[in-house]
TIGULUM-124355 format. One record per residue (C-alpha): x, y, z; residue in three letters. Coordinates in Angstrom, 2 decimals. Layout:
REM TIGULUM-124355
{pt {X Y Z} ALA}
...
END
This chain:
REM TIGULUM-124355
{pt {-49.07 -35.38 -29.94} UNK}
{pt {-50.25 -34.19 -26.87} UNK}
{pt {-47.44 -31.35 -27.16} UNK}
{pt {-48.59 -29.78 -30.14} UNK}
{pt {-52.10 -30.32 -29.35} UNK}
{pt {-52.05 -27.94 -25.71} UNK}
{pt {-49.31 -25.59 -27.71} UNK}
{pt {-52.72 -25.23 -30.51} UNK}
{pt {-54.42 -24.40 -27.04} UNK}
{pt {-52.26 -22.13 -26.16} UNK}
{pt {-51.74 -20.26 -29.30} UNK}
{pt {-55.70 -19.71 -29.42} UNK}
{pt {-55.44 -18.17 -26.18} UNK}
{pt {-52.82 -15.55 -26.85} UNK}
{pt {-54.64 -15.12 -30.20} UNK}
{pt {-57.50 -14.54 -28.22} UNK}
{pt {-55.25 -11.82 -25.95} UNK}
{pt {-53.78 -9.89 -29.09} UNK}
{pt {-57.84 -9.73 -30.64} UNK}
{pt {-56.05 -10.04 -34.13} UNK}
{pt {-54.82 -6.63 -34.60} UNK}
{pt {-56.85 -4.89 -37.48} UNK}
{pt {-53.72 -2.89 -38.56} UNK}
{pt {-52.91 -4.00 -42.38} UNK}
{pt {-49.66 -6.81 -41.33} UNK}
{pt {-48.22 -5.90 -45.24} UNK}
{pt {-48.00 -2.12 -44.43} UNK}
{pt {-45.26 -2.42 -42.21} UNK}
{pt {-43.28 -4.80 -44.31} UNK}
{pt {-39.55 -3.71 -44.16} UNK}
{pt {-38.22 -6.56 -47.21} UNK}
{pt {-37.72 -9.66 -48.21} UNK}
{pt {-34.14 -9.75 -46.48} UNK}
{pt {-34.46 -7.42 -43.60} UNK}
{pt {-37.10 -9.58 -42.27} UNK}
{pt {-36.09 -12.73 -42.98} UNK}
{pt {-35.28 -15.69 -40.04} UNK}
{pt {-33.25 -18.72 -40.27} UNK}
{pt {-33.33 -21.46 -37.37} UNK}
{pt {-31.83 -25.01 -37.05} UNK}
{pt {-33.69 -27.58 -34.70} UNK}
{pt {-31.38 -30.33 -33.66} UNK}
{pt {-33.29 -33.32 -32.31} UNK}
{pt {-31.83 -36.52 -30.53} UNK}
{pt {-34.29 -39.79 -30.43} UNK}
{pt {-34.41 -43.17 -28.69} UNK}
{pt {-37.19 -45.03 -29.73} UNK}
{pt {-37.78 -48.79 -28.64} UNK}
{pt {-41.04 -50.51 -28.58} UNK}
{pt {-41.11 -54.20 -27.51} UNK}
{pt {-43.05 -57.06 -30.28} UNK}
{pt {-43.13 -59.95 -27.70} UNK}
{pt {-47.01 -60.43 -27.82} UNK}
{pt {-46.88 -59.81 -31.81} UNK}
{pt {-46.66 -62.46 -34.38} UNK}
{pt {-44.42 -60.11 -36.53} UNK}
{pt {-40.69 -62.75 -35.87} UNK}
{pt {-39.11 -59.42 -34.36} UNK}
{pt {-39.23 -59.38 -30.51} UNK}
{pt {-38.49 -55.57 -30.41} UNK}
{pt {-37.72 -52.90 -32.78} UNK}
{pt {-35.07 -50.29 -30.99} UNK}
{pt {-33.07 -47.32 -32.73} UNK}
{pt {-31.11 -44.04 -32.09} UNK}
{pt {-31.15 -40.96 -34.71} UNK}
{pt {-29.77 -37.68 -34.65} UNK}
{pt {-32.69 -35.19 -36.43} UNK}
{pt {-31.71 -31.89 -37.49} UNK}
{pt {-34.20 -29.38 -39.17} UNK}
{pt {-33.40 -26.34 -40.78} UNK}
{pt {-36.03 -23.35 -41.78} UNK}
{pt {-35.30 -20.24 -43.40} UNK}
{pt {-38.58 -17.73 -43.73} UNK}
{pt {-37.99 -14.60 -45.71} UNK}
{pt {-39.93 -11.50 -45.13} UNK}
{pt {-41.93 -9.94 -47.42} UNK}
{pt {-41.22 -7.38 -49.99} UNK}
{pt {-42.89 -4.07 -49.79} UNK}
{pt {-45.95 -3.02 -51.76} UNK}
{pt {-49.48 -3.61 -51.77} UNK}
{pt {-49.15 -7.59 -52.15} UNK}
{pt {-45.90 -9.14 -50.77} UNK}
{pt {-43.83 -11.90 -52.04} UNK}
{pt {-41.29 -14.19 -50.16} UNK}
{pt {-40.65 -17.33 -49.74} UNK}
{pt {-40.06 -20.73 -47.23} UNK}
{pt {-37.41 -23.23 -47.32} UNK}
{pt {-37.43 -26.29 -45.54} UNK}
{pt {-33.85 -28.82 -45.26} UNK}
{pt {-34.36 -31.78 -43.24} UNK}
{pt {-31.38 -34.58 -42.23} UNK}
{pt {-31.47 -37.66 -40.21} UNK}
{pt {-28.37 -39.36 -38.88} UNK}
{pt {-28.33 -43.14 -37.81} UNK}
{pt {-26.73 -43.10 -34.36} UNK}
{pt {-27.39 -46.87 -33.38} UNK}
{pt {-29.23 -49.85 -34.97} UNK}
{pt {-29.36 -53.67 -36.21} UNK}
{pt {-31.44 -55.47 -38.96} UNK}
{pt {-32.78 -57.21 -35.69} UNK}
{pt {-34.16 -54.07 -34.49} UNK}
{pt {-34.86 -51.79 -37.31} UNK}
{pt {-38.62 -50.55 -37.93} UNK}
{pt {-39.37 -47.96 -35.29} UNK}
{pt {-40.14 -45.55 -38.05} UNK}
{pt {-37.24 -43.04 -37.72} UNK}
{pt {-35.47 -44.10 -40.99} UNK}
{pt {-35.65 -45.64 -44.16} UNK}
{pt {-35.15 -49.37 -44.71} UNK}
{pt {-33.18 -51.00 -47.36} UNK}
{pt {-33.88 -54.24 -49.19} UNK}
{pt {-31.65 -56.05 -46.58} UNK}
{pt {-34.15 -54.66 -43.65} UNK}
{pt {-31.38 -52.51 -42.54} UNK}
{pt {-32.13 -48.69 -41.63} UNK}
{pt {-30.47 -46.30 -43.78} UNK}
{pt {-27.39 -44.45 -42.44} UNK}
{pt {-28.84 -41.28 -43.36} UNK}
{pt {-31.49 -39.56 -45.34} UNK}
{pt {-32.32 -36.03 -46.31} UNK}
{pt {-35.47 -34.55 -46.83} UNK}
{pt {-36.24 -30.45 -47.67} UNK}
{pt {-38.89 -28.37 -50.20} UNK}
{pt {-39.97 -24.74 -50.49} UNK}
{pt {-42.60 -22.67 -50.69} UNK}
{pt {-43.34 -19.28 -52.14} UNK}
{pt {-45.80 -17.00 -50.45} UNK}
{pt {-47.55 -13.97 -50.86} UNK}
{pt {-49.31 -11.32 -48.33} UNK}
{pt {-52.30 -9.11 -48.63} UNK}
{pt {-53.20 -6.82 -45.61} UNK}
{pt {-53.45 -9.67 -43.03} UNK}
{pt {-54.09 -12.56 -44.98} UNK}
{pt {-51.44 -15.08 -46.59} UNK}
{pt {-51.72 -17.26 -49.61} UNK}
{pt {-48.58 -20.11 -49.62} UNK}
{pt {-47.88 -22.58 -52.26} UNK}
{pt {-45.61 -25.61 -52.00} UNK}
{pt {-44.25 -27.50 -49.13} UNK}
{pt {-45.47 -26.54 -45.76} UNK}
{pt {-46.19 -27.85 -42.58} UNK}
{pt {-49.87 -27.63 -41.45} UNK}
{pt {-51.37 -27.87 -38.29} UNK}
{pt {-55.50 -27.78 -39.16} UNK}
{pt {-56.90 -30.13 -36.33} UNK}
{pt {-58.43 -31.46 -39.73} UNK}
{pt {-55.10 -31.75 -41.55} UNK}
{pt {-52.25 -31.72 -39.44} UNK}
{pt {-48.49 -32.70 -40.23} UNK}
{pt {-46.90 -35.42 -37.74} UNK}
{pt {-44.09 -34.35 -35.74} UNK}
{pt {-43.56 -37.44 -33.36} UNK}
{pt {-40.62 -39.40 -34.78} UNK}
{pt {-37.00 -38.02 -35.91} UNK}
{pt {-38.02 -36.11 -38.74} UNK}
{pt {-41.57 -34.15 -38.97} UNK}
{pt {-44.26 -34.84 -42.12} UNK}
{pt {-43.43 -32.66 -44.93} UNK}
{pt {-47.08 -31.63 -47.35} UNK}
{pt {-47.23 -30.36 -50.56} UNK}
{pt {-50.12 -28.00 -51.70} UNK}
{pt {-51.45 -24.37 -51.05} UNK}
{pt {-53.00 -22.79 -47.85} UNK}
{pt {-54.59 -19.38 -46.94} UNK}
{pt {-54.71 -17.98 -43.69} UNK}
{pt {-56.52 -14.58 -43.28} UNK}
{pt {-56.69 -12.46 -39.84} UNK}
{pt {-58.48 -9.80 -41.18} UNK}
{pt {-61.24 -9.69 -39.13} UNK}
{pt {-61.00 -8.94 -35.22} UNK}
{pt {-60.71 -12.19 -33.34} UNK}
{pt {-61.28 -14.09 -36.01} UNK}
{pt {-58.66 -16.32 -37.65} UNK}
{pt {-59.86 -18.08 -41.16} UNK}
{pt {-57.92 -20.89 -43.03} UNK}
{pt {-58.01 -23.19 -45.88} UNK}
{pt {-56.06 -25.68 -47.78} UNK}
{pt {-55.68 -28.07 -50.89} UNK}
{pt {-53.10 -30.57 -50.14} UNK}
{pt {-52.18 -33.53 -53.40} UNK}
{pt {-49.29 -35.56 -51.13} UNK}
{pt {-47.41 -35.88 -48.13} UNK}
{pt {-43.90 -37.01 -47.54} UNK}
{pt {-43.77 -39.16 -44.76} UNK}
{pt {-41.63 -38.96 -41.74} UNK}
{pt {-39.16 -42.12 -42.56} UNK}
{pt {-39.10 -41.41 -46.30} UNK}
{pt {-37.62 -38.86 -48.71} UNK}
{pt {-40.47 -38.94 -51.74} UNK}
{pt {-43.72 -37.31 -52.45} UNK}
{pt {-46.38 -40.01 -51.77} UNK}
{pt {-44.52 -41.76 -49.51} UNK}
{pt {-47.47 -41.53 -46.68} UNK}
{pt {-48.90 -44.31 -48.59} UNK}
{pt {-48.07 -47.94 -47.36} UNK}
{pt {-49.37 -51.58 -46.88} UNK}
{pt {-51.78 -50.23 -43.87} UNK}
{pt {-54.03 -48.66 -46.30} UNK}
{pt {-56.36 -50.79 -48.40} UNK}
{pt {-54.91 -51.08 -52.33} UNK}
{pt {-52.01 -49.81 -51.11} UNK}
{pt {-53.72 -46.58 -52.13} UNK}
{pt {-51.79 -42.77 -50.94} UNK}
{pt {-53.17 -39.31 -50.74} UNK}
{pt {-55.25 -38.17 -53.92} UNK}
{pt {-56.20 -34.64 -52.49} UNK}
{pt {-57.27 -33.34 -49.14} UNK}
{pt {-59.11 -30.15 -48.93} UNK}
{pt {-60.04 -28.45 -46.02} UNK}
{pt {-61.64 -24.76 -44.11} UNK}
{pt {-62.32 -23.76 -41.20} UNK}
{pt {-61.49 -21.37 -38.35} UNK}
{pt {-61.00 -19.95 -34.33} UNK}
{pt {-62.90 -17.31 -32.98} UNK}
{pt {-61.77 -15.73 -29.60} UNK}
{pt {-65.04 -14.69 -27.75} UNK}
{pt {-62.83 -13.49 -24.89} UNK}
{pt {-59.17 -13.66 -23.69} UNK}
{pt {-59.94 -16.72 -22.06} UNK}
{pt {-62.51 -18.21 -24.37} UNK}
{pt {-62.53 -19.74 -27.95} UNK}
{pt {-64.09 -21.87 -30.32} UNK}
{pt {-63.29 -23.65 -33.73} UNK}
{pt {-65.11 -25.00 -36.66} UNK}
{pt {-63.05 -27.33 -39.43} UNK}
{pt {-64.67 -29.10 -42.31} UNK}
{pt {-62.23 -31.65 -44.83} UNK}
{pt {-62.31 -34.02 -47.35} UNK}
{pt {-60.09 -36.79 -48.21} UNK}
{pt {-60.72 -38.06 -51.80} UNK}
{pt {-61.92 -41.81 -51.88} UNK}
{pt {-61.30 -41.57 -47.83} UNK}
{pt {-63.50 -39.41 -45.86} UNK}
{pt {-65.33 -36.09 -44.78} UNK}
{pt {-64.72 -34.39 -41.16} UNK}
{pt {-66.41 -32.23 -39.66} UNK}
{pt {-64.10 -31.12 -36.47} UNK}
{pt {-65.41 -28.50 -33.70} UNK}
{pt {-63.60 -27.24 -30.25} UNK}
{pt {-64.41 -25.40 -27.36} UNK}
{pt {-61.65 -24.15 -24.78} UNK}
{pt {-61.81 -22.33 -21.98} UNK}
{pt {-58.60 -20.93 -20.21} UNK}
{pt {-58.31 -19.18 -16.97} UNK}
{pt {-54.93 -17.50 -15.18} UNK}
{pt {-55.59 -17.81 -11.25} UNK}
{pt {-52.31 -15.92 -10.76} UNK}
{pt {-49.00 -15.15 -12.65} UNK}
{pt {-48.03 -18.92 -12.48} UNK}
{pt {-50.75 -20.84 -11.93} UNK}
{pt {-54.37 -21.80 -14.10} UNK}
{pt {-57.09 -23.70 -15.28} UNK}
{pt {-58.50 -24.81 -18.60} UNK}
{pt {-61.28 -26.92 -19.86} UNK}
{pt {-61.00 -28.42 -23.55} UNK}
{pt {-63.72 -30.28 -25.94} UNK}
{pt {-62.98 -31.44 -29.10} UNK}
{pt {-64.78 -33.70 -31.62} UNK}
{pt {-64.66 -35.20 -34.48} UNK}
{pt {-67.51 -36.92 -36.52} UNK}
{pt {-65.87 -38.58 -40.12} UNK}
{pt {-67.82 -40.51 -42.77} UNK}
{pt {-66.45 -42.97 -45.55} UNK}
{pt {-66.20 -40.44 -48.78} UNK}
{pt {-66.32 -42.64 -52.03} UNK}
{pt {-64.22 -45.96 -52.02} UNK}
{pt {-64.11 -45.34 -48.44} UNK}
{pt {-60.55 -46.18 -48.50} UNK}
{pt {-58.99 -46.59 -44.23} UNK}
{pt {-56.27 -47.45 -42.19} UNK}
{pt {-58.33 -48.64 -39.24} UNK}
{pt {-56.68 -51.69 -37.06} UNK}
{pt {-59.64 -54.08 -37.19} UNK}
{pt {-61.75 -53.94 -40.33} UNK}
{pt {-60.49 -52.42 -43.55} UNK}
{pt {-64.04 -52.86 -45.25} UNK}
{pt {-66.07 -51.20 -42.24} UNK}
{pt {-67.27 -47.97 -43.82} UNK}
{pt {-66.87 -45.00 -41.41} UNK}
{pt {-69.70 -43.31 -39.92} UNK}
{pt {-68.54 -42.11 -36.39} UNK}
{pt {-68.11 -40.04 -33.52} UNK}
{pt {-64.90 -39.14 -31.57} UNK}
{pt {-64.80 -36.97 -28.64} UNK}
{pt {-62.98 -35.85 -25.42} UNK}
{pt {-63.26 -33.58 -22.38} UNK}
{pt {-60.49 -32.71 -20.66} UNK}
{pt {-59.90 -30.65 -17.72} UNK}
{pt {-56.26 -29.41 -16.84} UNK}
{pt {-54.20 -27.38 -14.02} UNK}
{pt {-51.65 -26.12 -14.63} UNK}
{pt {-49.15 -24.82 -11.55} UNK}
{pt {-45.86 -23.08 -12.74} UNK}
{pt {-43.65 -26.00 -15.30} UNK}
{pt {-46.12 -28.46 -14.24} UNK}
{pt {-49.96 -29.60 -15.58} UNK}
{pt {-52.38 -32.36 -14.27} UNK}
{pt {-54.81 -33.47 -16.74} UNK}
{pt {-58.26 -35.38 -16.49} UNK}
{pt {-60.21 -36.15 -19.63} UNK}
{pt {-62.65 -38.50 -20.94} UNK}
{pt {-62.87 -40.11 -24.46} UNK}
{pt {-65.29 -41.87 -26.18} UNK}
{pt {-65.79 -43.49 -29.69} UNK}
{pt {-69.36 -43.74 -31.22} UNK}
{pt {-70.90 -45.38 -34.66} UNK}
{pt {-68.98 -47.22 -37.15} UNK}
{pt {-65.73 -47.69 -37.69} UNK}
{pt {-62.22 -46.34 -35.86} UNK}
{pt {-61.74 -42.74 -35.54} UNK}
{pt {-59.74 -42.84 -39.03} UNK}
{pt {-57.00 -40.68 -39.74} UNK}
{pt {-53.32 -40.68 -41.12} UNK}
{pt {-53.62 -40.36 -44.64} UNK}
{pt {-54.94 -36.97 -44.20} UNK}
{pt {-51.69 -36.18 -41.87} UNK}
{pt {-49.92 -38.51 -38.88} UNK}
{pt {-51.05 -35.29 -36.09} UNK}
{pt {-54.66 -35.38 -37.06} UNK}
{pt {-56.25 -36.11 -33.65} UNK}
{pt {-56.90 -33.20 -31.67} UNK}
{pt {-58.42 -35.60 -29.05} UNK}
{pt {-57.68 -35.96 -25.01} UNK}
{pt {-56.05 -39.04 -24.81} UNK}
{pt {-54.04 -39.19 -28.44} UNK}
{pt {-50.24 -39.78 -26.90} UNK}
{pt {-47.43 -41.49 -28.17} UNK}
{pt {-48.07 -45.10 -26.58} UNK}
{pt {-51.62 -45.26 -27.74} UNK}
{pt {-54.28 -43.34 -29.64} UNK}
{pt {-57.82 -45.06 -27.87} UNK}
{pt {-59.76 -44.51 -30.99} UNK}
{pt {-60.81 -47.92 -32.05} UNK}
{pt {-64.44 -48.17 -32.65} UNK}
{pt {-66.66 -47.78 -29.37} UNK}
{pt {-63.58 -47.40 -26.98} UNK}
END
């Protein structure tokens, strides 16, 4: 989590740089094949968490995969409005296991509580371009601080639904999305995000979402995000980062982010504690990092205020954009 959230940083800052060149993106189109890309990602995991303190029966749930993720993006045809189109393949390969240690999340389980030996995952998406703005419609990652796929076990999140991303106005990047399900990391079907953690056993209905960054300077940007989770919740997300270079390899940057999220009709949650709480809250964090050539040193501060956990999941496994969100533990329960 904390990866993707400083690489959001850092893309805001080189947006910032580049001032979102005004130059129409679809005029210099060359085709659909001639500027098309195709990349495979090969990941290796070893994930082990120990249950002693847990009254689950399993004293620790420990497994090996093999990930590999292909992508193929066409370019667009030429023309006024351009057409091409995504495809996403996804495989995961059991490397080690036991039914005595499955349940880390990386693969499916069986009947017999034994991981799968391998699963495969993949969709597509078909997408079209006007001047500097880009309408896509089928599966997609996302990475909205308000709706934003999970990358953090063998295989990533994989959402279905349409987004729009415009850059048509200097500095400023605009998005929006309507998402209707989510296939979740460990599983292989649309829906699949849904499971016994949320209350009725209830999955993703439809997420909506806008919002955007605006690069005052270089060095300094902000962003706005509103959503809506049918029967879950409405966010309002806002950020303010500030990045200086002290020299070619070393700088500074400050970071605020916050989130406040109300229940939104049956007020459905995955929150830890209380599944009937109703959600009224604040989540925030400062954080302050230095960066010095390969290396960064972080201080931040975090804070939960209202009602409820700082609720998320449903709406995608890498929606917290907050300080201290990393893989061991989130800190969002309700006034932490």
């Amino acid at each position: 989590m904390r990866v993707m959230k400083w690489s959001m940083i850092a893309l805001a800052v080189s947006a910032g740089t580049s001032q979102f060149a005004m130059a129409s993106a679809q005029d210099d189109a060359k085709g659909f094949v001639e500027d098309s890309t195709f990349s495979i990602n090969t990941r290796a995991l070893y994930f082990s968490r120990d249950k002693r303190n847990n009254d689950s029966g399993q004293s620790r749930s420990e497994e090996t995969g093999l990930g590999f993720n292909g992508l193929y993006q066409s370019g667009f045809t030429q023309g006024t409005i351009g057409v091409g189109v995504d495809a996403i393949g996804l495989l995961g390969l059991k490397l080690d296991s036991g039914k005595g240690r499955a349940g880390t999340g990386l693969f499916p389980t069986g009947s017999d509580g034994r991981s799968q030996d391998d699963y495969s995952k993949g969709g597509a998406a078909v997408k079209f371009r006007l001047s500097n703005t880009v309408l896509k419609i089928g599966d997609q990652y996302t990475t909205a601080p308000v709706f934003a796929s999970d990358d953090s076990r063998l295989l990533p999140e994989l959402p279905q639904g349409v987004s729009i991303t415009s850059n048509e106005i200097k500095d400023l990047k605009l998005e929006a999305g309507h998402f209707t399900s989510i296939v979740a990391q460990s599983q292989t079907y649309k829906d699949s995000i849904s499971d016994s953690s949320n209350v009725g056993n209830v999955g993703l209905k439809e997420a909506n979402f806008v919002g955007g960054v605006y690069s005052w300077t270089p060095e300094f940007t902000t962003s706005l995000y509103y959503s809506k989770v049918e029967d879950y919740w409405k966010k309002l997300y806002a950020n303010v980062n500030w990045t200086h270079a002290l020299s070619a390899d070393q700088s500074l940057a400050v970071d605020f982010n916050i989130y406040s999220t109300k229940s939104d009709g049956a007020g459905l949650q995955r929150a830890e504690k209380d599944n009937t709480t109703k959600l009224d809250n604040r989540a925030y964090s400062l954080q302050g990092a230095y960066t010095y050539q390969a290396h960064t040193f972080t201080l931040a501060y975090q804070k939960v205020s209202g009602d409820g956990d700082y609720g998320y999941g449903i709406d995608g496994g890498g929606t917290i954009f907050l300080a201290n969100s990393i893989a061991r533990s989130d800190f969002n329960a309700e006034d932490e």
